[in-house]
N, C-alpha and C positions, 0 to 999 in steps of 0.2 A: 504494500500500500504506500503511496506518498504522502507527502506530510503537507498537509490542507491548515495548520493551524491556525494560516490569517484568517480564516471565516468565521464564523459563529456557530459554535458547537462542534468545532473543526478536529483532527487529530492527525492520523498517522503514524508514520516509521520518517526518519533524518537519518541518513548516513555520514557521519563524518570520521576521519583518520582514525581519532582515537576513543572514539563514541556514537553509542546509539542512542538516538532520543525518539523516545514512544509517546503520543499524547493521547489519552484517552479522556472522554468526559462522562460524568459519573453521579447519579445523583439527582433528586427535584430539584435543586440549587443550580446544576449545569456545573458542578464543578470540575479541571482540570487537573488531573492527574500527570505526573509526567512519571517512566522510568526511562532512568540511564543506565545503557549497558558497555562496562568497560572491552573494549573490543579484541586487546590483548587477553585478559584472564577472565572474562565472561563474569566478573563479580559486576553486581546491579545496584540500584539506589532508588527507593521511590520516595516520591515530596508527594507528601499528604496524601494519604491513605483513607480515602474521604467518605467513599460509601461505596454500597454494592461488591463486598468482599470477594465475592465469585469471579468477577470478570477483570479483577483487581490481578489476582491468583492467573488466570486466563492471560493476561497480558504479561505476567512474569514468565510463564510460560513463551511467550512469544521470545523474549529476549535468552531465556535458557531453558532447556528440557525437563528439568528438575524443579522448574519454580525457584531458582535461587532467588534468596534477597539476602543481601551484609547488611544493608542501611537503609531503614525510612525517617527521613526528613519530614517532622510536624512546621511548617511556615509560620503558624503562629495558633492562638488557642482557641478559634472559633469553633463552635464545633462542627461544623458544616465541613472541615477540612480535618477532622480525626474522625469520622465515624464508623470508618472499617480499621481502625486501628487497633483496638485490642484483636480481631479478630485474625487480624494479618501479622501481628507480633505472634499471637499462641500457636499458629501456623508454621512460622517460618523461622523462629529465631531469631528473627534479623536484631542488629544493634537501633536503639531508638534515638536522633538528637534533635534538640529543635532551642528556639531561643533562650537564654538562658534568665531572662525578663517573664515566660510566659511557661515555665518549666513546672512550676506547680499546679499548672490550671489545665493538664491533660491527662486522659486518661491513663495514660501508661507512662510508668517513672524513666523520663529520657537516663541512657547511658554518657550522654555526652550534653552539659546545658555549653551552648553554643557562644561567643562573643563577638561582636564586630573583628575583624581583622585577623580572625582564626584561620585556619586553613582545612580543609575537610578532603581527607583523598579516598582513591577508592582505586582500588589497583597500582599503578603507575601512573591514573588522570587524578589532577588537583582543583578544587575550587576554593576561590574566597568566598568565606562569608560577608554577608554586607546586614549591617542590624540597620532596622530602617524603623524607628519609634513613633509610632502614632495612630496609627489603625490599631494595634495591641503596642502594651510596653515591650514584648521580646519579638516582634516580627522579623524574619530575618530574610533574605535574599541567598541567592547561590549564585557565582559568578562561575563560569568557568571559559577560559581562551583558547581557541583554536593553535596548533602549532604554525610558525610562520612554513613551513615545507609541508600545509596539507595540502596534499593532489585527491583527498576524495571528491566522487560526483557532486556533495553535499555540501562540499567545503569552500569558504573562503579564510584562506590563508591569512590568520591574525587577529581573527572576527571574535567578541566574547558573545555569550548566550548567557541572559543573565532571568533565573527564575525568581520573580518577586511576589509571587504570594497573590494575598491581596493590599499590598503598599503602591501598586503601577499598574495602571492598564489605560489604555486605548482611551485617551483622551482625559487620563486626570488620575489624581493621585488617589487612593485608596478612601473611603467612607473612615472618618473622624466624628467624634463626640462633642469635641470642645475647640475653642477657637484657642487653645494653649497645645493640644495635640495635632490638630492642622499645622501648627508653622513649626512641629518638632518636626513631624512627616514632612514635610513640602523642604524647609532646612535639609534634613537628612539625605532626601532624594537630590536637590541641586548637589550640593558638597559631594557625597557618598557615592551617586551616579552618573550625575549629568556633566561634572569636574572634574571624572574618571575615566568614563569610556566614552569611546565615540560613536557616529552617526550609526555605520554599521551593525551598532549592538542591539541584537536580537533579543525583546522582551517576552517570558513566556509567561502569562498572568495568572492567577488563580482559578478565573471565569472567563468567559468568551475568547477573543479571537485573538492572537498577538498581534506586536508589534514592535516597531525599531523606535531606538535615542530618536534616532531624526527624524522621523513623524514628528514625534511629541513636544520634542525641544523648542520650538518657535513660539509654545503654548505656554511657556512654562509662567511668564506673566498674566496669563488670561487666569490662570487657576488661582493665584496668588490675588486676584482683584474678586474673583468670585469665593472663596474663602470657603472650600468645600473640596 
């Protein structure tokens, strides 16, 4: 299958050098699943384990014969984004990490609470974490960069893919409570994101469709005037 995920309710397979990324969406909410599969040693990673355990299972499968999983990444403490989580940890073993702001408020006690500027690897592929405060206090992001000598079909050569949860999507930063948690979140995101990677970077959001830095970048004053 191709990877459809700019649309709305989109998913797929992504081939790249050092990785596979699977999107599946999941759930009444439309939530976005993503698993990574290290392409050298076939070790996996799924970011929120959100509902629908079965087809959750069904796409681990896709990436390895056995259902492996090492590691699910919780985004943050909704619960709309852990609800096949206990179910997929008694399952599979995997290791559990997720914010380390938002580590008491989920079902299953993370092995690893997460912090800004961490690093999280998973075979021989590396990602930063990126904490992005304001949609919850531990939301966190995953960055991870393409090798500049990737020749896959999928690849561009230097590109990051960066999974934010729900702190970024398509047209505006993440749903806030308070106008003190909006400019932690909208702060976080310029500094942390928009200061950091560039045009090219691949957004993969919690809900709906993705999208890149440069869509959204020109906007980033419009959100900041509408305060949401």
């Amino acid at each position: 299958m191709t990877y459809d995920g700019d649309r709305e309710g989109g998913g797929g397979h992504r081939r790249l050098d050092e990785l596979d990324v699977r999107k599946l969406t999941v759930g009444t909410m439309g939530n976005a699943t993503y698993l990574l599969t290290a392409r050298a040693g076939g070790e996996q990673l799924l970011i929120d384990a959100a509902a629908e355990p079965a087809r959750l299972l069904a796409l681990l499968r896709e990436g390895s014969p056995t259902a492996r999983l090492d590691v699910v990444l919780t985004t943050h403490r909704h619960s709309d984004h852990h609800g096949a989580l206990e179910s997929i940890h008694a399952v599979t073993g995997a290791r559990h990490v997720c914010g380390a702001g938002d580590a008491d408020h989920v079902p299953v006690r993370p092995d690893r609470r997460l912090h800004h500027g961490d690093v999280l690897t998973l075979g021989h592929v590396t990602f930063d974490v990126v904490a992005l405060r304001g949609h919850t206090p531990g939301s966190v992001a995953l960055a991870y960069r393409e090798p500049r000598h990737a020749v896959a079909p999928d690849a561009v050569p230097g590109r990051v893919h960066l999974f934010t949860g729900d702190s970024l999507f398509p047209g505006g930063a993440g749903r806030t409570t308070s106008s003190a948690d909006f400019a932690s979140l909208m702060r976080d995101l310029e500094t942390r994101v928009f200061d950091v990677y560039d045009d090219r970077t691949w957004v993969y959001p919690g809900h709906g469709r993705d999208t890149t830095l440069g869509a959204e970048r020109p906007h980033l004053a419009q959100w900041w005037a509408r305060g949401w």
